[in-house]
SEBANU-162947 format. One record per atom (N, C-alpha, C): residue number from 1; x, y negated, z; atom name. Coordinates in Angstrom, 2 decimals. Atoms other than C-alpha are relative to their C-alpha. Example, Ala and Ser with C-alpha at 12.3 -4.5 7.8 and 13.67 -1.06 7.14 Angstrom:
% residues 2
@seq->1; east->0.89; north->1.19; up->0.00; atom->N
@seq->1; east->12.30; north->4.50; up->7.80; atom->CA
@seq->1; east->0.90; north->-1.20; up->0.00; atom->C
@seq->2; east->-0.82; north->1.19; up->-0.06; atom->N
@seq->2; east->13.67; north->1.06; up->7.14; atom->CA
@seq->2; east->-0.77; north->-1.09; up->0.73; atom->C
***
This chain:
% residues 79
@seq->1; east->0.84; north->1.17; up->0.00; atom->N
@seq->1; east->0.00; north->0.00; up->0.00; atom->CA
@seq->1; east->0.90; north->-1.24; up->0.00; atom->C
@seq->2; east->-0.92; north->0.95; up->0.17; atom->N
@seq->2; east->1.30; north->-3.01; up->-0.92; atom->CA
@seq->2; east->-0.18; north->-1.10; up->1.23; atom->C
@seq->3; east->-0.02; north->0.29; up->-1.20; atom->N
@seq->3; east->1.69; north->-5.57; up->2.14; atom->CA
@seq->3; east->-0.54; north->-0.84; up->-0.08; atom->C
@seq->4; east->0.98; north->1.32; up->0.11; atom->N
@seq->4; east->0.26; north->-8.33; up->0.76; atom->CA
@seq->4; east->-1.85; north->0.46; up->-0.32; atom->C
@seq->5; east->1.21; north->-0.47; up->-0.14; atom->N
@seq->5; east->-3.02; north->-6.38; up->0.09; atom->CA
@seq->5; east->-0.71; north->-0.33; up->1.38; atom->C
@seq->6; east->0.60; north->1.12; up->-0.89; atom->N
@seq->6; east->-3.67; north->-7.78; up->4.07; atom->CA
@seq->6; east->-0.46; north->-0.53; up->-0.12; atom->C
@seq->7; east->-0.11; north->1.10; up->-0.49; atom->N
@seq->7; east->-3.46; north->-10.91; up->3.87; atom->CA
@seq->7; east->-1.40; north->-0.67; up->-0.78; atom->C
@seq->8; east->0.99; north->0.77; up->0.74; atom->N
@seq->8; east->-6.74; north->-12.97; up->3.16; atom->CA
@seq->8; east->0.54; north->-1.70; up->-0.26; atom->C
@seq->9; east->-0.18; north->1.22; up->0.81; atom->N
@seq->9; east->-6.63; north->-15.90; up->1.55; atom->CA
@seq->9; east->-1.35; north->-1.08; up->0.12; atom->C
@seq->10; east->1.42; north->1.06; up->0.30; atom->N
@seq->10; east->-8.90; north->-18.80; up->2.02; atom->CA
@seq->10; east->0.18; north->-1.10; up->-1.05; atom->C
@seq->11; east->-0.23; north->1.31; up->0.75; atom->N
@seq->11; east->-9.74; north->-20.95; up->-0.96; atom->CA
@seq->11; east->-0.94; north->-1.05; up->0.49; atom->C
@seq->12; east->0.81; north->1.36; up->-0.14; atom->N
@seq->12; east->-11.65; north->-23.56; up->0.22; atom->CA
@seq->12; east->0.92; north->-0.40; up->1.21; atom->C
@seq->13; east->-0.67; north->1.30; up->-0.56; atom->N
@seq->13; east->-10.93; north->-27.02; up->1.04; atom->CA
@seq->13; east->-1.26; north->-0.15; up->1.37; atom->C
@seq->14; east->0.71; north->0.39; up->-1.04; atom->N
@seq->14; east->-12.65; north->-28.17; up->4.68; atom->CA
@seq->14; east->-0.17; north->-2.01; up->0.12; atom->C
@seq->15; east->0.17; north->1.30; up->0.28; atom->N
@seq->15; east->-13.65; north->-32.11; up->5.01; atom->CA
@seq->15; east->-0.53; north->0.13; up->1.85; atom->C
@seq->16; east->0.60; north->-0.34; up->-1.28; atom->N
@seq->16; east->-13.58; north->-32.39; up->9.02; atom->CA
@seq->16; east->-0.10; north->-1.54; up->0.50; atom->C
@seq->17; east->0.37; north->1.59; up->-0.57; atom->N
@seq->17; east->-15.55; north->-35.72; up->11.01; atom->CA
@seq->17; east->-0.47; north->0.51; up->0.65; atom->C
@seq->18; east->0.41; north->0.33; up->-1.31; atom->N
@seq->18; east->-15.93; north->-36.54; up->13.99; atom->CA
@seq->18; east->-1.59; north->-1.10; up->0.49; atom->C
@seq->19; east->1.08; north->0.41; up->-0.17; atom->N
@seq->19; east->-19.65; north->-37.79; up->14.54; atom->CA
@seq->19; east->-0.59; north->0.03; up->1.55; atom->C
@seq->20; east->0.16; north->0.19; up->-1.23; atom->N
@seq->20; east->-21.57; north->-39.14; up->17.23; atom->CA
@seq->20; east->-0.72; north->1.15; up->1.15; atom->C
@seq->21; east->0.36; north->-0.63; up->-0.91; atom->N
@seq->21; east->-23.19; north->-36.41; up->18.64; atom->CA
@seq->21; east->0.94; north->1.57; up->-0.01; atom->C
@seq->22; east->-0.81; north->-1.41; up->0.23; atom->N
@seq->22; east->-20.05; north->-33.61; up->17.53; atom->CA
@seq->22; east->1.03; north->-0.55; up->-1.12; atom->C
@seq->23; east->-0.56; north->-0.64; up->1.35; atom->N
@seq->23; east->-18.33; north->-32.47; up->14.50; atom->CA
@seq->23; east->-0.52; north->0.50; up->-1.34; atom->C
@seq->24; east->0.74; north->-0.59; up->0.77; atom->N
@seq->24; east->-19.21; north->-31.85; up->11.79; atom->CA
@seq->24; east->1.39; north->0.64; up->-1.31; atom->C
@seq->25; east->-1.33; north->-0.45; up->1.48; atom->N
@seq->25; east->-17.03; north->-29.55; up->8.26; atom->CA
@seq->25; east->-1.04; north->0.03; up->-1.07; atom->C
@seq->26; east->1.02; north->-0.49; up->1.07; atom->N
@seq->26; east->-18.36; north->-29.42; up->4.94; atom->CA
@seq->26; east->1.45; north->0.76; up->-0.64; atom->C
@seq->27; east->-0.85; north->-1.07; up->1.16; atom->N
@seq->27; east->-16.94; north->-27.02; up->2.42; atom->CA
@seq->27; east->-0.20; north->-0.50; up->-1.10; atom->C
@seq->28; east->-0.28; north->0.44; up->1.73; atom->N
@seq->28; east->-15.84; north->-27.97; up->-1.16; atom->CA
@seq->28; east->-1.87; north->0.58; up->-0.73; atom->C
@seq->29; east->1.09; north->-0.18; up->0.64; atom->N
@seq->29; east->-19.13; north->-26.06; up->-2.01; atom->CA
@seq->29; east->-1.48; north->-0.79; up->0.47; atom->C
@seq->30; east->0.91; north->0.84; up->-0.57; atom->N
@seq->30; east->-21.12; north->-28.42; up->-0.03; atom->CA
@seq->30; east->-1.23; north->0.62; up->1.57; atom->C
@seq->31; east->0.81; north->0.13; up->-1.17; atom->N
@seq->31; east->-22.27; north->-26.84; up->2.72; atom->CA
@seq->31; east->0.32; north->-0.59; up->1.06; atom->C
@seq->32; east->-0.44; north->0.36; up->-1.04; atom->N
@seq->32; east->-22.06; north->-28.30; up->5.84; atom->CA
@seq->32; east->-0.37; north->0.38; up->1.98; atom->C
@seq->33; east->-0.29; north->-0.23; up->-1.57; atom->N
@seq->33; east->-21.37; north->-27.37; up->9.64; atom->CA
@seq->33; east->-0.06; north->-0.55; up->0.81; atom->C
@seq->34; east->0.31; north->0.95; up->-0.89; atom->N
@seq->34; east->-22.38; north->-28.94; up->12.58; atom->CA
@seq->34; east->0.17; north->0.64; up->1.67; atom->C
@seq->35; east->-0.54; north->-0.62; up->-1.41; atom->N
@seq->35; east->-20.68; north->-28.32; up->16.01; atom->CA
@seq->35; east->-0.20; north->-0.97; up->1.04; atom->C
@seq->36; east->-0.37; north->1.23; up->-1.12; atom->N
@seq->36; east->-21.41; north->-30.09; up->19.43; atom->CA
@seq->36; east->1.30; north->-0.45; up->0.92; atom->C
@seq->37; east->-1.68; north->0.57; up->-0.98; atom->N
@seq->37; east->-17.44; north->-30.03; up->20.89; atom->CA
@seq->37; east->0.81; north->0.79; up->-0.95; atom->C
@seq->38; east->-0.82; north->-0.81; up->0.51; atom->N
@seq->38; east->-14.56; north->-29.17; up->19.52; atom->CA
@seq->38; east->0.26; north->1.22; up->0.26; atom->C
@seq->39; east->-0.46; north->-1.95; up->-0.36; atom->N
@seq->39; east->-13.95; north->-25.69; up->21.18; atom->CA
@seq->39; east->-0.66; north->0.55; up->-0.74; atom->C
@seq->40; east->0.59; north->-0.93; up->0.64; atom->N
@seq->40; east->-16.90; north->-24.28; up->19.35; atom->CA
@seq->40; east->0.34; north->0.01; up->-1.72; atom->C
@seq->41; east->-0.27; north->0.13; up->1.90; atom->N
@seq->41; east->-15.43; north->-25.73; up->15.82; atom->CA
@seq->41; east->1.35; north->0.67; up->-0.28; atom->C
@seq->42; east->-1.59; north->-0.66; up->-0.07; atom->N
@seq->42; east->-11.94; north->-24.33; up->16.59; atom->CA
@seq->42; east->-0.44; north->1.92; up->-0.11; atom->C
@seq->43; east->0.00; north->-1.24; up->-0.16; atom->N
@seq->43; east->-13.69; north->-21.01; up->17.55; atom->CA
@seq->43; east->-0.60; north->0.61; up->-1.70; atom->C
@seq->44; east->0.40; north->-0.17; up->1.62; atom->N
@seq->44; east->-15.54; north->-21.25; up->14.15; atom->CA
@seq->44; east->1.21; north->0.41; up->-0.54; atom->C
@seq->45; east->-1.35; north->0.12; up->0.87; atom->N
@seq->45; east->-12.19; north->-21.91; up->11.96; atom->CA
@seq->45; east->0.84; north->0.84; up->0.56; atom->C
@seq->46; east->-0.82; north->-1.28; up->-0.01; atom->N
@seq->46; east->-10.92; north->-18.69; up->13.90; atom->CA
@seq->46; east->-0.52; north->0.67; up->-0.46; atom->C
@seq->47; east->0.78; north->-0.97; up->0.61; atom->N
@seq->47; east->-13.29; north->-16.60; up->13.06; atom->CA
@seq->47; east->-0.35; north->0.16; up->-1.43; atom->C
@seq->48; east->0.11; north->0.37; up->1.56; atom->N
@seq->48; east->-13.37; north->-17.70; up->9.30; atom->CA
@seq->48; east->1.60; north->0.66; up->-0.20; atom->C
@seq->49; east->-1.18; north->-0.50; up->0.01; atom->N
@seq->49; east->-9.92; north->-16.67; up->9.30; atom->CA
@seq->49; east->0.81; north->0.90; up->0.59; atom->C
@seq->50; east->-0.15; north->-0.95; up->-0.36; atom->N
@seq->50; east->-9.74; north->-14.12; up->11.09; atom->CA
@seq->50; east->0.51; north->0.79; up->1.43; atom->C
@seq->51; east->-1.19; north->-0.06; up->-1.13; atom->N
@seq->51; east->-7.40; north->-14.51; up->14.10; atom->CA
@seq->51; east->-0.97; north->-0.05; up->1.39; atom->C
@seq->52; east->0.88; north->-0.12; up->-1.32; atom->N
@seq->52; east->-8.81; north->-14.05; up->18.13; atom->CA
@seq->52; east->0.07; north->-1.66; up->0.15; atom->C
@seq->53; east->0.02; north->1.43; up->-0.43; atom->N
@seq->53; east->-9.58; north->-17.71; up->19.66; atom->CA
@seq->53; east->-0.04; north->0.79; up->1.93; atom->C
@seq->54; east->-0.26; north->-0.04; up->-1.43; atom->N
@seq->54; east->-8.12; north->-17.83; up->23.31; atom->CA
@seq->54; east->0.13; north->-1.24; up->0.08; atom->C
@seq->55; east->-0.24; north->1.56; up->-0.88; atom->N
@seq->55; east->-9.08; north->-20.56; up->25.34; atom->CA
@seq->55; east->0.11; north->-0.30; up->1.13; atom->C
@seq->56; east->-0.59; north->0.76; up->-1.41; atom->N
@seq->56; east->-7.46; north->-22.08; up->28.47; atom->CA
@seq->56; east->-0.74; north->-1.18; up->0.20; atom->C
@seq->57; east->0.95; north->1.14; up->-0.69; atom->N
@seq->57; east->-9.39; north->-24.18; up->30.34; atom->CA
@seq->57; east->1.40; north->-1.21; up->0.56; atom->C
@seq->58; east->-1.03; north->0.99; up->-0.92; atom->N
@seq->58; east->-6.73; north->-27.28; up->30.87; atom->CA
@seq->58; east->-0.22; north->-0.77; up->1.17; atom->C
@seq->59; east->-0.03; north->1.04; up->-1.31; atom->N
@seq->59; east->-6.68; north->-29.07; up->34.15; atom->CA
@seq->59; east->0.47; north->-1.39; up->-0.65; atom->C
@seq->60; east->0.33; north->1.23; up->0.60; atom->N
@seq->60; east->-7.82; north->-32.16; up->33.90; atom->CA
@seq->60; east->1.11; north->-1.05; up->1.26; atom->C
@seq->61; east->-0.91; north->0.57; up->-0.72; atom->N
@seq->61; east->-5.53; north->-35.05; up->35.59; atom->CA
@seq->61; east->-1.11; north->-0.90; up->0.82; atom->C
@seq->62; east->1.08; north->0.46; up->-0.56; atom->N
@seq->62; east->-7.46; north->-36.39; up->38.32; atom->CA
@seq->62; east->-0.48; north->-1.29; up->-0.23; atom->C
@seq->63; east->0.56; north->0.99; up->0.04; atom->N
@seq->63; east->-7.72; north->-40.02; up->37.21; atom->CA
@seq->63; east->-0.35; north->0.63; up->-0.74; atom->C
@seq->64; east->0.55; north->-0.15; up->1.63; atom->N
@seq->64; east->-8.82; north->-38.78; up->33.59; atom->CA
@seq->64; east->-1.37; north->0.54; up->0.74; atom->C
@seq->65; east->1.32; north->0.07; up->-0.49; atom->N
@seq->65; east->-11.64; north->-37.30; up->35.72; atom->CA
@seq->65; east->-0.85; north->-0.16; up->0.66; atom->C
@seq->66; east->1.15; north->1.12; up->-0.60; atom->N
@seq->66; east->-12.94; north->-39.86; up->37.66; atom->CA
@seq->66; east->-0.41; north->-0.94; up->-1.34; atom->C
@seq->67; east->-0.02; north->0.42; up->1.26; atom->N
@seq->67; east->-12.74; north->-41.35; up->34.24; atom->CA
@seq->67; east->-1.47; north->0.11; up->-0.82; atom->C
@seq->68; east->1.03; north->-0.96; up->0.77; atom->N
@seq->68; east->-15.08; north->-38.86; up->32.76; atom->CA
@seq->68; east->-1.37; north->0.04; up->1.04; atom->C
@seq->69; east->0.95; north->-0.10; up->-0.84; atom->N
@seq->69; east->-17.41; north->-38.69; up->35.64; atom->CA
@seq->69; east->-0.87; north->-1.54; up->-0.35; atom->C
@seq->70; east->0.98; north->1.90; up->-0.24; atom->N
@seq->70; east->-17.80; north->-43.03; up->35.47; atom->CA
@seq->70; east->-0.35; north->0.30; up->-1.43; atom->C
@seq->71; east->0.15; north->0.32; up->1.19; atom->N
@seq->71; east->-18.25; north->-42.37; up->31.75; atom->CA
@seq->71; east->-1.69; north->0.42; up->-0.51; atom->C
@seq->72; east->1.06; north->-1.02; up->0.27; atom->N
@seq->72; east->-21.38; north->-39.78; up->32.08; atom->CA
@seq->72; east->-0.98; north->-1.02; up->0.92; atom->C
@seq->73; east->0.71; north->0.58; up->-0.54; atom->N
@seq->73; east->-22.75; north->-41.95; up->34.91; atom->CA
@seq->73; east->-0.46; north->-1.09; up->-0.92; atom->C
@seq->74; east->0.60; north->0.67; up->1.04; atom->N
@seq->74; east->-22.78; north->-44.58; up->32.79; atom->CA
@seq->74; east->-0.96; north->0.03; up->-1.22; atom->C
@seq->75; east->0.96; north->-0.86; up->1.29; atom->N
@seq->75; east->-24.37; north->-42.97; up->29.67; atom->CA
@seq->75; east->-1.23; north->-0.27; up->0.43; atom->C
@seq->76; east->1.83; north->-0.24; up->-0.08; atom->N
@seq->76; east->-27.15; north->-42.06; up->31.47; atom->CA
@seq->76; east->-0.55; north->-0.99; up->0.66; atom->C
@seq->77; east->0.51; north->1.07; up->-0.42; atom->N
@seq->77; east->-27.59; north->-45.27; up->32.99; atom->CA
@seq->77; east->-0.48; north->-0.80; up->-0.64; atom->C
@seq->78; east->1.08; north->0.68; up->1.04; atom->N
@seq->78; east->-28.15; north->-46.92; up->29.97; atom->CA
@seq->78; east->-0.75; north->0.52; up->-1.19; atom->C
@seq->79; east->0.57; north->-0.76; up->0.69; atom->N
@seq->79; east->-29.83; north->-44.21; up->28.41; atom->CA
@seq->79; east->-1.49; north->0.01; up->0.32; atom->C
***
């Protein structure tokens, strides 16, 4: 068997934005994808390609999440 017989090949081009409520990809053929966070668009674009998606939860630095906390309070305050 020849070795390159493996290997898949993706031809398509991806078109990736960042929108207000996510992510979104379209494909050269026009469809388009719609993700609410990045982890689930990363886990996509593994699974299209084939490879496991392992994810580590990073520790967050504690100002960054008092940060994040005043950011959500806020939201919904003027939501």
């Amino acid at each position: 068997m020849d070795k390159f017989s493996t290997i898949r090949t993706i031809k398509l081009s991806y078109k990736i934005d960042q929108v207000e409520n996510g992510w979104t990809v379209t494909t050269m053929d026009g469809t388009v994808f719609v993700f609410p966070d990045a982890r689930e668009m990363a886990e996509w674009f593994c699974m299209v390609v084939g490879v496991p998606f392992q994810y580590k939860k990073m520790e967050l630095d504690p100002l960054e999440e008092e940060i994040r906390k005043l950011t959500k309070a806020t939201a919904s305050l003027l939501a």
